[in-house]
C-alpha positions in Angstrom: 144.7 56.9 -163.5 146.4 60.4 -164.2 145.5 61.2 -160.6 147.1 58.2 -159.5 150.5 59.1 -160.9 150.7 62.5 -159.9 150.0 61.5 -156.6 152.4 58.9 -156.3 155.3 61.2 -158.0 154.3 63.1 -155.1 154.9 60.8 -152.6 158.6 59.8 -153.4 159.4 63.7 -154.1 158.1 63.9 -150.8 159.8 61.2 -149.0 163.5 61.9 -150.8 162.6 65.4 -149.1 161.7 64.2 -145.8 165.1 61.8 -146.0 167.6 64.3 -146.8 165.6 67.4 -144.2 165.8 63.9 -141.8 169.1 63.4 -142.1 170.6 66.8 -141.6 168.3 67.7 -138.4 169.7 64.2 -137.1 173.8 65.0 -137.5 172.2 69.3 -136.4 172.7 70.6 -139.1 170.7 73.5 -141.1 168.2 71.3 -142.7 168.8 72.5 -146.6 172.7 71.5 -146.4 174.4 68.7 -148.4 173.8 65.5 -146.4 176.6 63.7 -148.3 179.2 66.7 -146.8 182.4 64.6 -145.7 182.2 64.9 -141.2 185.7 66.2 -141.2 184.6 69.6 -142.6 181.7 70.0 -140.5 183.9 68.4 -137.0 186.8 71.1 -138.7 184.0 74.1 -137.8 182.7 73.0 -134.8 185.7 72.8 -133.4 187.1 75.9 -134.4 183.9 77.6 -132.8 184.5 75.6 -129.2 188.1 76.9 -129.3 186.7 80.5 -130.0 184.6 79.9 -126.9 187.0 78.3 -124.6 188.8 81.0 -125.2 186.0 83.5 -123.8 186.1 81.9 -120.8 189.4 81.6 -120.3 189.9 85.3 -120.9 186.8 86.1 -118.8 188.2 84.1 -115.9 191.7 85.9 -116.0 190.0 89.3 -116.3 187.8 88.5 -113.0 190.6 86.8 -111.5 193.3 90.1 -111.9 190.4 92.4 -110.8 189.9 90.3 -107.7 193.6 90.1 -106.8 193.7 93.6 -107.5 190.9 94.0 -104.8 193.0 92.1 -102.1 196.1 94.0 -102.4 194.0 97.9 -101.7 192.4 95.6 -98.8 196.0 94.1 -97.6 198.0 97.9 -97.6 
């Protein structure tokens, strides 16, 4: 019978485990964080990073753009 309890106490430690790894990798999020975290924080970050990156691009794009102009004016004297 001692078996018997141990091995269910197991089994709900287990599955409260499995429910709150479950429910982080579902919203992709590092599986040990708080699932009860409010969205607006977590939307708050990701949004900051897309910025950040959009603003890689755009700053690739001009830099590629000026050395290509530049190119056209040596070809164009």
């Amino acid at each position: 019978m001692q078996w018997m309890k141990k091995f269910l106490v197991g089994v709900v430690i287990g599955l409260l485990l499995g429910l709150w790894f479950g429910v982080n990798i579902g919203k992709n999020r590092p599986f040990y964080a708080n699932p009860f975290e409010e969205v607006t924080e977590i939307a708050k970050e990701k949004g900051k990073e897309v910025v950040q990156e959009g603003k890689e691009v755009v700053q690739e794009g001009k830099k590629a753009l000026r050395d290509k102009l530049d190119e056209d004016i040596k070809q164009q004297q």
